[in-house]
C-alpha positions as CSV (number, residue, x, y, z in Angstrom):
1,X,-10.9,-0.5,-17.4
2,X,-9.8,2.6,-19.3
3,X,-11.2,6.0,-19.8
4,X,-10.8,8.0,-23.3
5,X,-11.8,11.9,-22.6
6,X,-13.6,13.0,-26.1
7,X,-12.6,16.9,-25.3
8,X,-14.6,18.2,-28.7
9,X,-15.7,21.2,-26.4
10,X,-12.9,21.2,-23.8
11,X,-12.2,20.2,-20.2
12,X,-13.0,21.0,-17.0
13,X,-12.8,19.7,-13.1
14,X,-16.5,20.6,-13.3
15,X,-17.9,19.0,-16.6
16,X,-15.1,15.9,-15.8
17,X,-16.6,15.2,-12.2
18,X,-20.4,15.5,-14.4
19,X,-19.3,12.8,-16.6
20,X,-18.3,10.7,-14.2
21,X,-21.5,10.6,-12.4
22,X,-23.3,9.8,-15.9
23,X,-21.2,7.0,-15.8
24,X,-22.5,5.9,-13.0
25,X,-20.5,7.3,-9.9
26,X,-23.5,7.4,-7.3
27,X,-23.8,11.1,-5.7
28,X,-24.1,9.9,-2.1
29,X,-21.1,7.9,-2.3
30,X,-19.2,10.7,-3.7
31,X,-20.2,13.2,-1.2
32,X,-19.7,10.8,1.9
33,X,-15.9,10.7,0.8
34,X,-15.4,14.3,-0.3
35,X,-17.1,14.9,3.1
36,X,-14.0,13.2,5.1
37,X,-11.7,15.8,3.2
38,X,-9.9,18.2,6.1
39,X,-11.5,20.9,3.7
40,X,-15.2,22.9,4.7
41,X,-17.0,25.3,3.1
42,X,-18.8,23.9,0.4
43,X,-21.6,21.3,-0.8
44,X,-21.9,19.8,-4.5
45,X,-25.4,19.9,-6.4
46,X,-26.0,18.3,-9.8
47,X,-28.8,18.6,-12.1
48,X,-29.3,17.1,-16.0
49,X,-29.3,19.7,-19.1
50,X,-29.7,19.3,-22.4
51,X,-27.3,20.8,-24.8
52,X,-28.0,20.6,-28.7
53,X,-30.2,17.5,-27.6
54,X,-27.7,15.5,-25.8
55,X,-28.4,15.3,-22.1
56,X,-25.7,16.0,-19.6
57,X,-24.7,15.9,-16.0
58,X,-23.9,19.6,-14.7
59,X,-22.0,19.6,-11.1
60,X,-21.6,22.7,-9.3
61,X,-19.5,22.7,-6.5
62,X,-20.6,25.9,-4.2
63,X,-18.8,27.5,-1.7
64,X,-20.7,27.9,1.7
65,X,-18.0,30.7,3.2
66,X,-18.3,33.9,2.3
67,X,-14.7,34.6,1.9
68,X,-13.3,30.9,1.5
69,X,-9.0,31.3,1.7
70,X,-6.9,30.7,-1.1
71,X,-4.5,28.4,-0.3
72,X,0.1,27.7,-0.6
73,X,0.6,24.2,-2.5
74,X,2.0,23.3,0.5
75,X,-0.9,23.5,2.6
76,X,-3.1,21.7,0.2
77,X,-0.6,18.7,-0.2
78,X,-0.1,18.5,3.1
79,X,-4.3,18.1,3.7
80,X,-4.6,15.7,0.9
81,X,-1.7,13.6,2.0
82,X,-3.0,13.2,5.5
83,X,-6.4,12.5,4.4
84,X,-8.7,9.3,4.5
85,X,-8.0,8.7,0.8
86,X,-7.1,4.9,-0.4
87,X,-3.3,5.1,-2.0
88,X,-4.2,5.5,-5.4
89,X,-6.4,8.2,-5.3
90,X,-4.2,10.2,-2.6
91,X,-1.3,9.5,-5.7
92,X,-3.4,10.6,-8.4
93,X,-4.6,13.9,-6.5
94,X,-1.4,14.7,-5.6
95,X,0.2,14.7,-9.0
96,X,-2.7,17.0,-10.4
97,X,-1.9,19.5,-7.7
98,X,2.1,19.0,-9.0
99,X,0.9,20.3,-12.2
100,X,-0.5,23.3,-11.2
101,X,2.1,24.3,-8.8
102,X,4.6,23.4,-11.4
103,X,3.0,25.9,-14.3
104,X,1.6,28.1,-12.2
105,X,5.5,28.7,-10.3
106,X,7.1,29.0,-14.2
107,X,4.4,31.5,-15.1
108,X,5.3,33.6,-12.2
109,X,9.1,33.2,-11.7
110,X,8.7,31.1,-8.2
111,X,9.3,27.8,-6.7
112,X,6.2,24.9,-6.7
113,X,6.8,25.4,-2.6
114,X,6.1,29.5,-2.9
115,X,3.1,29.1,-5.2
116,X,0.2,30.8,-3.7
117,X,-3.5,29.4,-5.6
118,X,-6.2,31.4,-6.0
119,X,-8.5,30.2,-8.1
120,X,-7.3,26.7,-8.7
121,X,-6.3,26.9,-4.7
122,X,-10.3,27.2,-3.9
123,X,-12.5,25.0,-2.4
124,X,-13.9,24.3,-5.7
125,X,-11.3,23.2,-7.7
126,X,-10.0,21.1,-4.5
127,X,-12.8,18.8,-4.6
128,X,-13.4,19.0,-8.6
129,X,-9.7,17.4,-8.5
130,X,-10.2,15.0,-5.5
131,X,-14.0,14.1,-6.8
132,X,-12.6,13.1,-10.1
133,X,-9.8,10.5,-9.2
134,X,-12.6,9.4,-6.7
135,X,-15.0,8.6,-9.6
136,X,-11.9,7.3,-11.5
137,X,-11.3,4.8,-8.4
138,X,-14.5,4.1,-8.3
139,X,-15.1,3.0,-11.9
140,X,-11.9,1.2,-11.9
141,X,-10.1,3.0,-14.4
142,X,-6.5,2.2,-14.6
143,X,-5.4,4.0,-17.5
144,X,-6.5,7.4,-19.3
145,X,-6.7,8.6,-22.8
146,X,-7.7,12.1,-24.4
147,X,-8.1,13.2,-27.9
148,X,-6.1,16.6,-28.6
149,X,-7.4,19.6,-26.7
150,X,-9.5,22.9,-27.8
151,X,-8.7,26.0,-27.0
152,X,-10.7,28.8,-27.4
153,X,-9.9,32.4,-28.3
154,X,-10.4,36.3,-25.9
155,X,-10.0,37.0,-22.7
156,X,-10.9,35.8,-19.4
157,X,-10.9,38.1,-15.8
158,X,-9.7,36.3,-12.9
159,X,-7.8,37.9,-9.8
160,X,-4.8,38.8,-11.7
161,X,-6.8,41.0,-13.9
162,X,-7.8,40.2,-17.9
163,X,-5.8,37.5,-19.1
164,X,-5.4,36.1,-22.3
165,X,-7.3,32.6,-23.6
166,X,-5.6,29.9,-22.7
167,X,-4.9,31.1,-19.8
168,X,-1.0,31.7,-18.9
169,X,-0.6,28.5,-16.5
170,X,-3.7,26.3,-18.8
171,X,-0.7,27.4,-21.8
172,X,2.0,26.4,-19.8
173,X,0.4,22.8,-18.7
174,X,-0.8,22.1,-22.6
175,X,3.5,22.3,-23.6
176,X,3.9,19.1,-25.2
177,X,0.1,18.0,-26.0
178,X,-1.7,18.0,-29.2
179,X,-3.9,21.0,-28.9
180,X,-5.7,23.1,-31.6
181,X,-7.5,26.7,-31.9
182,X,-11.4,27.3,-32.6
183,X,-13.4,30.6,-33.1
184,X,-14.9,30.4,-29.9
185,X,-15.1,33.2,-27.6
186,X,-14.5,31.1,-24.1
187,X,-12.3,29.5,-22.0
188,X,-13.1,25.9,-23.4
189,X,-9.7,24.1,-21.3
190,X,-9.1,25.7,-18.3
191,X,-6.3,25.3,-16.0
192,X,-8.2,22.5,-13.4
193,X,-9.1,20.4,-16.4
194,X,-5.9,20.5,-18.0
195,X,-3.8,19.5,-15.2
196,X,-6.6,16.7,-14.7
197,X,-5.8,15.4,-17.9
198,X,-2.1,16.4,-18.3
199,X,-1.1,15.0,-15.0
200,X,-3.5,11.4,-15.4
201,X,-3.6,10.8,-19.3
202,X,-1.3,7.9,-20.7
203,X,-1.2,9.6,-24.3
204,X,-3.1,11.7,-26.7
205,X,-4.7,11.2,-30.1
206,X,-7.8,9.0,-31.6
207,X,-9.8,6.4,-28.7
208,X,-7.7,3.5,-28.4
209,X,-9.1,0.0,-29.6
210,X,-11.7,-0.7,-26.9
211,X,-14.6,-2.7,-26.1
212,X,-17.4,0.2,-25.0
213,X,-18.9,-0.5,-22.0
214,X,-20.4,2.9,-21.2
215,X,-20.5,6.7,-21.9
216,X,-21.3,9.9,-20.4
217,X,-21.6,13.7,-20.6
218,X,-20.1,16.2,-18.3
219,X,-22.3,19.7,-19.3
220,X,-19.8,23.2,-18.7
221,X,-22.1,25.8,-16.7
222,X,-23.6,26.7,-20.3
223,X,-24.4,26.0,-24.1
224,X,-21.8,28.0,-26.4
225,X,-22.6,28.2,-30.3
226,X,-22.4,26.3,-32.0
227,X,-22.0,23.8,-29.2
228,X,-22.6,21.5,-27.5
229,X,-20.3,22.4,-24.5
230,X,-20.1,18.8,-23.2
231,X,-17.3,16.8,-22.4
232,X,-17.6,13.3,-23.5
233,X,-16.2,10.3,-21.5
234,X,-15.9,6.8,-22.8
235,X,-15.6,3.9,-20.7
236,X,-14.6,0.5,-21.7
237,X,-12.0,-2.7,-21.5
238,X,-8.9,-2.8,-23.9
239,X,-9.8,-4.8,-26.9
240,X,-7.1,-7.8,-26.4
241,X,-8.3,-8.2,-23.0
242,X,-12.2,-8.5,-23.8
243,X,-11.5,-10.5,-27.4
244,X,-9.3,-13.4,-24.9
245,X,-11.9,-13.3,-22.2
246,X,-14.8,-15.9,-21.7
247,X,-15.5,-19.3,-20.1
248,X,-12.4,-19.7,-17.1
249,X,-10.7,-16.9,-18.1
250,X,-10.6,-13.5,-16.5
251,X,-8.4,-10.2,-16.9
252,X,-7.2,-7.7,-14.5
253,X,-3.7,-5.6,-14.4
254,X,-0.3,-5.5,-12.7
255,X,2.2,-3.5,-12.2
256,X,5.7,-4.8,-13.2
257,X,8.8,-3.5,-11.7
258,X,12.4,-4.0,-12.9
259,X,15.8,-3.5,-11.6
260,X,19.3,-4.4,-13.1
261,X,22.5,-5.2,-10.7
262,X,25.7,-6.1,-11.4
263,X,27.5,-5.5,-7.8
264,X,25.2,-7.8,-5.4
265,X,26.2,-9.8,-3.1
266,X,24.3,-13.0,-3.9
267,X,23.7,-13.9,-0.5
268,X,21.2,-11.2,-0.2
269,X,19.1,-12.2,-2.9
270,X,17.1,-14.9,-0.8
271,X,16.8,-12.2,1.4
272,X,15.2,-9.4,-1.0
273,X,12.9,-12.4,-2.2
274,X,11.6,-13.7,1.1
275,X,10.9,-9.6,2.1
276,X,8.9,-8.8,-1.2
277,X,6.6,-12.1,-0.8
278,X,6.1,-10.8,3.0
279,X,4.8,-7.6,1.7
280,X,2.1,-8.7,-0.9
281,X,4.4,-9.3,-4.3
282,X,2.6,-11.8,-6.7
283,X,6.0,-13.3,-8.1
284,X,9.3,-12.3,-7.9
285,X,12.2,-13.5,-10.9
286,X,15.9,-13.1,-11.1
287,X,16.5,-13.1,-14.6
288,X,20.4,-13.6,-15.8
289,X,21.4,-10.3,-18.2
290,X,24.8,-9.5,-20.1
291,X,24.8,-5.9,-18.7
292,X,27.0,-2.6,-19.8
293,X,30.6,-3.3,-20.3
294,X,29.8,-7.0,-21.2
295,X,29.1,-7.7,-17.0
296,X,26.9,-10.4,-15.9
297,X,23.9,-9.2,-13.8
298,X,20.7,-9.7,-12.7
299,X,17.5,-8.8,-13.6
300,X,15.2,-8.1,-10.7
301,X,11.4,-8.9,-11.8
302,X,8.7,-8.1,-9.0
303,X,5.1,-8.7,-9.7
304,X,2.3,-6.9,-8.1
305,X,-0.8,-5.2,-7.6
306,X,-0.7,-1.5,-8.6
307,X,-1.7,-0.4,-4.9
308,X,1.6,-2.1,-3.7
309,X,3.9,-1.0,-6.3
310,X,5.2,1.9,-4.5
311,X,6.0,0.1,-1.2
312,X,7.3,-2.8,-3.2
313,X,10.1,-0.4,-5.1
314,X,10.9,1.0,-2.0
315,X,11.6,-2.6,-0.7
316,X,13.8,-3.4,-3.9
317,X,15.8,0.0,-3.0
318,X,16.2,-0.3,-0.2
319,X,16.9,-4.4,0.0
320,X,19.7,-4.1,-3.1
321,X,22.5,-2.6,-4.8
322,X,20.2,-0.5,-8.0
323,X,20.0,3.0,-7.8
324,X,16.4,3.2,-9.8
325,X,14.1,0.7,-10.6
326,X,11.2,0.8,-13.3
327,X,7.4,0.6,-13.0
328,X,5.4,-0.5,-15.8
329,X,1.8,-1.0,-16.4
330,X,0.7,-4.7,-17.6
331,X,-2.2,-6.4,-18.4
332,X,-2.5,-10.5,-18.1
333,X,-4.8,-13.4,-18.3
334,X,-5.8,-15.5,-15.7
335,X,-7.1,-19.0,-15.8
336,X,-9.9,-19.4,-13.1
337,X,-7.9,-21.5,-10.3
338,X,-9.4,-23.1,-6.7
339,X,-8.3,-25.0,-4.1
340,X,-10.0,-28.4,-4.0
341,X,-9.5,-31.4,-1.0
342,X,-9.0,-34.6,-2.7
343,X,-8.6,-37.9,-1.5
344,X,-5.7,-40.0,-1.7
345,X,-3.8,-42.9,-0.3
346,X,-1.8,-40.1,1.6
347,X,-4.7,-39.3,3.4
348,X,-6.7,-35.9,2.1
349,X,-4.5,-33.7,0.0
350,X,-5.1,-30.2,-1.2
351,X,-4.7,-29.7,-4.9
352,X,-5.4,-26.7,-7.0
353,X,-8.2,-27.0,-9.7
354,X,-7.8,-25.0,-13.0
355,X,-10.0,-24.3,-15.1
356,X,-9.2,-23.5,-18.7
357,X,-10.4,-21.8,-21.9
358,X,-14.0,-23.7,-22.6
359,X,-14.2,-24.9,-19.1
360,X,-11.7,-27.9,-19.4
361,X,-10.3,-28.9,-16.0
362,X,-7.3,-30.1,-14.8
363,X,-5.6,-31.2,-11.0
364,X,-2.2,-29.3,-10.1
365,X,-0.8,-30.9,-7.0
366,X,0.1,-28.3,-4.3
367,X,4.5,-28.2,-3.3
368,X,4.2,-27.6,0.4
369,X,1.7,-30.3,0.8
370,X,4.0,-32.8,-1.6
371,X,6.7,-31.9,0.1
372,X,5.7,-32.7,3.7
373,X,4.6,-36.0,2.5
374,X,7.8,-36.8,0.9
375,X,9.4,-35.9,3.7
376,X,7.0,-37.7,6.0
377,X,7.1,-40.6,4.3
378,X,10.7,-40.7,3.0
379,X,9.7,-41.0,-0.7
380,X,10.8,-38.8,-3.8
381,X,9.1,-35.8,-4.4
382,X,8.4,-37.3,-8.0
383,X,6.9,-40.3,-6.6
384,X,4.2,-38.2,-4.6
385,X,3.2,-36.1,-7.7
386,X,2.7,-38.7,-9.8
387,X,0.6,-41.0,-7.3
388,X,-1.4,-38.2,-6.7
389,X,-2.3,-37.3,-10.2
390,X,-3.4,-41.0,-10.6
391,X,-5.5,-41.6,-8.3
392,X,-7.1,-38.2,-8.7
393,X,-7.7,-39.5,-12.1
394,X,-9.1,-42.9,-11.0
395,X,-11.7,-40.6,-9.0
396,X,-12.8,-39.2,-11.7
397,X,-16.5,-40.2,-13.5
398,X,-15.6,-41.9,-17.0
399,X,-16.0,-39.0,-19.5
400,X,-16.7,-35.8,-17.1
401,X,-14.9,-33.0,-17.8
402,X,-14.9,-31.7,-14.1
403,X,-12.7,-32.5,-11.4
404,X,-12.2,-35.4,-9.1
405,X,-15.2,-35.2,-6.3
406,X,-14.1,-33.5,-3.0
407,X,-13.0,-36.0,0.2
């Protein structure tokens, strides 16, 4: 899935977390896993508004100390790397927090390590960032888009005294993305929302071609003329991927990583591969290349699962000669695949059953098992495959479309 963040009136960690239950993140199940955070102090409410007639989902996160601290960056990555949080959204958190510490260390001549939060370092903006790659996970959004970014005009007090709008550090994290001014008195993009969307979003500019599956409405804590203050998220399924699915086939996404060597000894490539299928890779390729300086190399392909990517590149630099290997983001198409028992003159054999487009079936013998029965019976492994596929075809009903009936 994939997210587009319609920011007509702004962002916030509030009115994103808001729009994320609209879509459909369930309260409950938000607060049980906020709850596991090594953080205290604080409980979430929510209510529905209406705004220029569009009803929204307004989240309040509210501090239960009295004086809740104001934490280092350090402390808070340290809380959110040790906590109960699945890979993804423990990655996702972090690099939000990267962003603050980042602008907020070049707005006041410092290191990222001495930055000390105050207002971005509270309670509430902790779980406004960790509540909205929650919701994210939750949803199953994989990639994020935003349209260019308001920014209003004035002043706004905070614990440094009156600042200017946008605020220093919300002006430093907004270097490089397609913003624009309105003649609004108000902090419209504040510094939790734009490292939100600064830290997570793939690229900026008009919604993507996507298949809408749902939208919702984060609400900001008020209505400002001529409004509405609402942030607008779309959810949906990238247009390639929904137009090329139906009957047997299905879409999900992969991460792809990629390293070149020229300088490997090629006894250890068996090696790498046998390691990267132990630890969850989907495929694995070595691709011949003509690298720099007209040497022959390798490409090093590795197929996974997002969650896995990290461990998997750690695997490849660890296991061979690169020094960097590169991560993309992929969508493919699967046919719909099982593994079926069929019977044989070998005895019962297990073959995978695919499905294709328009529900057309076909038998795909399975190696290992054609390979102990070549073996077994000291035949060629051509032999096998192609007595298999017969009489799996001999099962079969004259004119069905499905598969053999199961031994």
């Amino acid at each position: 899935m994939i997210l587009y963040f319609d920011c007509f009136s702004g962002v916030s960690g509030d009115m994103t977390l808001g729009g994320l239950l609209d879509l459909g993140v369930p309260l409950d199940w938000l607060r049980a896993r906020l709850a596991a955070l090594p953080f205290e102090g604080f409980e979430i409410a929510e209510r529905t508004v209406v705004y220029n007639g569009i009803r929204g989902r307004r989240v309040e996160v509210r501090t239960t100390d009295p004086s809740p601290p104001h934490r280092h960056y350090g402390e808070i990555h340290e809380r959110i790397a040790a906590a109960p949080l699945a890979e993804p959204v423990r990655r996702r958190a972090l690099a939000v927090f990267r962003r603050l510490a980042q602008a907020e260390a070049a707005v006041h001549g410092c290191t990222p390590e001495e930055v000390h939060f105050h207002e971005v370092g509270a309670v509430d903006a902790i779980v406004d960032v960790v509540g909205c790659v929650l919701g994210l996970e939750y949803l199953g959004v994989e990639a994020v888009y935003a349209s260019p970014l308001p920014n209003g005009r004035g002043f706004v007090a905070c614990r440094h005294g009156r600042l200017p709008i946008p605020a220093p550090a919300t002006q430093k994290l907004l270097e490089g993305v397609p913003t624009y001014g309105v003649e609004v008195e108000a902090e419209l993009t504040t510094p939790t929302g734009a490292a939100i969307v600064t830290a997570l979003c793939r690229r900026f500019g008009p919604m993507p071609p996507m298949v809408v599956r749902a939208t919702g409405y984060g609400a900001g804590s008020q209505n400002l003329a001529p409004g509405p203050n609402l942030l607008r998220l779309v959810l949906g399924e990238p247009q390639e991927t929904a137009a090329a699915e139906g009957e047997g086939v299905t879409a999900d996404r992969v991460t792809v990583l990629e390293a070149a060597v020229d300088d490997m000894n090629p006894e250890w490539f068996g090696y790498l591969m046998e390691r990267l299928f132990e630890e969850g890779a989907l495929d694995v390729l070595w691709i011949p290349v003509q690298m720099k300086k007209n040497r022959p190399g390798t490409l090093i392909q590795v197929l996974c699962r997002p969650e896995q990517a990290g461990r998997l590149a750690r695997r490849v630099l660890t296991e061979s000669t690169t020094l960097g290997v590169r991560l993309q983001a992929a969508e493919r198409l699967l046919l719909s695949r099982e593994i079926v028992t069929v019977g044989s003159s070998f005895g019962a054999v297990p073959m995978k059953r695919v499905v294709g487009p328009g529900g057309t079936a076909r038998l795909v013998p399975e190696f290992e098992a054609c390979r102990e029965i070549a073996r077994s019976r000291r035949i060629p492994l051509r032999e096998v495959y192609e007595r298999l596929l017969r009489e799996a075809g001999e099962q079969r009903p004259e004119g069905a479309a499905e598969g053999p009936p199961l031994a």
